[in-house]
Steps between C-alpha positions, in 0.01 A plus 500: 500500500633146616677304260430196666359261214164310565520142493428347240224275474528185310203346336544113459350366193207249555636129462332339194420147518716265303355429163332164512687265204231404217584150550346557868208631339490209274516272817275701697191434206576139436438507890122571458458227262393195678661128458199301342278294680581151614317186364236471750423833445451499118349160575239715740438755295386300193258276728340828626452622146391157406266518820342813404434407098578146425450540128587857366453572191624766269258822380561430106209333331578230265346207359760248380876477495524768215241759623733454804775610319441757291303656815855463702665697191263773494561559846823630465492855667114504487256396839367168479135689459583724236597140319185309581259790375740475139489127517075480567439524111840363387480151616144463375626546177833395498602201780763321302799529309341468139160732604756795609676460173184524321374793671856694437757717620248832409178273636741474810581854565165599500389262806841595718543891432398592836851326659852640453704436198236301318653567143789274597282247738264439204825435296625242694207307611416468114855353445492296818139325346669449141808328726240282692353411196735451274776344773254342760183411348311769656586321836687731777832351619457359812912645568636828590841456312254470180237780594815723565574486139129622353481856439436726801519228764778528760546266798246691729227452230641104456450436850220639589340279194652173571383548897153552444435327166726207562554463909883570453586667812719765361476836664475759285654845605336810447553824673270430811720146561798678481428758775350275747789202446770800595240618777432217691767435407448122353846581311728806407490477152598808263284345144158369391697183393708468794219511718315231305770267587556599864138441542447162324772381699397645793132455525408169656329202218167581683437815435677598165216428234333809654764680679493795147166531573548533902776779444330694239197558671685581781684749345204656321268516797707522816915533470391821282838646332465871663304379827471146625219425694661349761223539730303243351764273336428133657888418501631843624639385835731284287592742264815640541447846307648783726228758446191354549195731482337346818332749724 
């Protein structure tokens, strides 16, 4: 037998890629996000909204000032219909301050148990009436530093009262504002509160008395938080959103 040794065979070791540094990562995602959109586009934007629905209005049904508000506080993490069908005998009965009083925190409960966490909404919309009574003659304040104060009324529900009721041209931020602002994007804001203020800085004198009402509904019915329907969106070749759901 030979003693000649085979060679041996060496088996090289497949090169693995250099690990990418999270801070690349980090850059890589800020990346996608878009700069937001110049003047004149904001500017064109809002005149095609205002184009296609000159006065929008919101889906709550109210009579007054008050109605107004106590439907805004009921809405909190209920649909604007599942308010209005608690509301239809409610305001009959009870459409200001000192009627709501009189019909009571139990009388209350039993018109709004259909919406979420009515046992603490009935609470506070009782206190908020004795407030407005005792404090403001019944009268809503016609601020949103002083609404912020009554029981279960944040600055969402403030604004959104002083914009329709009075013609302040705040712009209330709900969760359909926020996600089209940062889409568009009109800003790159990271809070409800910060986004209020980009926006009423932002949005030209014009258009902000019914800009809330423009986003919202374009939130609710088109920029759609799972799927946008960009297809049909009448500003959606100046949206800068990188993934677009256009055929």
């Amino acid at each position: 037998m030979s003693d000649l040794k085979q060679p041996s065979r060496r088996i090289s070791k497949p090169k693995q890629k250099a690990a990418v540094p999270a801070k690349a990562v980090g850059k890589a995602v800020r990346s996608r996000v878009p700069k937001p959109v110049d003047r004149a586009t904001m500017v064109e934007i809002f005149r095609r909204w205002h184009a296609a629905n000159p006065e929008p209005k919101g889906e709550l049904d109210y009579t007054n000032p008050y109605t107004l508000l106590v439907a805004v506080t009921l809405s909190a993490q209920a649909t604007d219909v599942g308010v209005n069908k608690a509301t239809r005998a409610l305001f009959p009965v009870a459409d200001t301050p000192q009627r709501m009083l009189e019909l009571g925190e139990e009388g209350l409960r039993q018109h709004i148990k259909t919406l979420n966490f009515f046992n603490t909404k009935a609470k506070n919309v009782i206190a908020m009436a004795r407030r407005l009574v005792e404090e403001f003659g019944g009268e809503v304040p016609r601020s949103v530093e002083i609404l912020e104060t009554l029981p279960g009324v944040g600055r969402k529900t403030a604004s959104v009262v002083v914009n329709i009721a009075f013609g302040d041209p705040r712009v209330a931020v709900d969760t359909h504002i926020f996600r089209v602002t940062n889409r568009l994007p009109l800003a790159i804001t990271k809070t409800p509160l910060d986004t209020q203020v980009a926006l009423e800085k932002l949005i030209p004198d014009e258009y902000r008395l019914h800009a809330h009402h423009w986003l919202i509904l374009h939130g609710r019915y088109i920029c759609k938080a799972r799927k946008p329907e960009c297809w049909r969106c009448p500003v959606n070749d100046l949206c800068r959103y990188p993934d677009k759901t256009i055929p």
